[in-house]
C-alpha positions as CSV (number, residue, x, y, z in Angstrom):
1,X,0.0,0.0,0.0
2,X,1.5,3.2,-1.1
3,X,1.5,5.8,1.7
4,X,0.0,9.4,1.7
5,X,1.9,12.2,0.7
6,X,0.4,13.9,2.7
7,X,2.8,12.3,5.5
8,X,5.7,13.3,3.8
9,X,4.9,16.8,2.9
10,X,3.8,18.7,6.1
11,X,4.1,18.6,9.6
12,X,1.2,17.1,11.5
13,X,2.4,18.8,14.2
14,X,1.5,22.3,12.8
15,X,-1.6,23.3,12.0
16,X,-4.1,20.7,10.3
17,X,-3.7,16.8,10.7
18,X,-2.8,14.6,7.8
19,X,-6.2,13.4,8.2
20,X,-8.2,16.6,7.5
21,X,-6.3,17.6,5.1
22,X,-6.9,14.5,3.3
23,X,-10.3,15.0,3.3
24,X,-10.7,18.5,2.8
25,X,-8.6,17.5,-0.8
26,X,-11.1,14.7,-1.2
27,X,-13.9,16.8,-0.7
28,X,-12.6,19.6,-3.5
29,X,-11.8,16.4,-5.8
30,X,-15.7,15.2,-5.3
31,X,-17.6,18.3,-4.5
32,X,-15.4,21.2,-6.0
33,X,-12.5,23.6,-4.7
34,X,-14.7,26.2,-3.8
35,X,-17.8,24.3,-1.9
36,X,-15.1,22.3,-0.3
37,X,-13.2,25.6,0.9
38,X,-16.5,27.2,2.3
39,X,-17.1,23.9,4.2
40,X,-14.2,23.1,6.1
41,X,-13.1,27.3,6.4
42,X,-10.1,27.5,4.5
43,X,-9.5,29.3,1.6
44,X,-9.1,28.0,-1.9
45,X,-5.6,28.8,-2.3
46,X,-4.6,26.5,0.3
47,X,-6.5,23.7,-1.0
48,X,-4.9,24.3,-4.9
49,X,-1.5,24.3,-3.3
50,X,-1.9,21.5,-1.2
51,X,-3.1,19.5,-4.0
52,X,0.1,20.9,-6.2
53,X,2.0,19.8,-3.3
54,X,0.7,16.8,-3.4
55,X,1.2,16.0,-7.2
56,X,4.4,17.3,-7.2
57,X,5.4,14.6,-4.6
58,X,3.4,11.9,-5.8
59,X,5.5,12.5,-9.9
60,X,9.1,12.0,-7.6
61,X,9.5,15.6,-6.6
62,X,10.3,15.3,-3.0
63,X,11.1,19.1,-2.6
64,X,8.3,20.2,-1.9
């Protein structure tokens, strides 16, 4: 099982979990940036770069 970028990427320490994060992303994937932004209060900026974040890590860029 491959694990979540999500684990690699930020800190759970600071700020969000892992967790929510993951399914704030889910959310935008299934429901749309925006409605998912307005539901979990956070902008849609944060959610477009944690996806980019995400990608980036997931195509072998592990500088993010």
């Amino acid at each position: 099982m491959r694990s979540d970028p999500l684990e690699h990427i930020y800190n759970a320490d600071y700020g969000l979990t892992n967790d929510t994060r993951r399914k704030i992303i889910d959310d935008a994937d299934a429901e749309g940036v925006k409605v998912a932004a307005e539901k979990h209060n956070v902008s849609t900026a944060v959610i477009y770069s944690w996806k980019r974040s995400v990608k980036a890590y997931s195509n072998g860029d592990k500088n993010v």
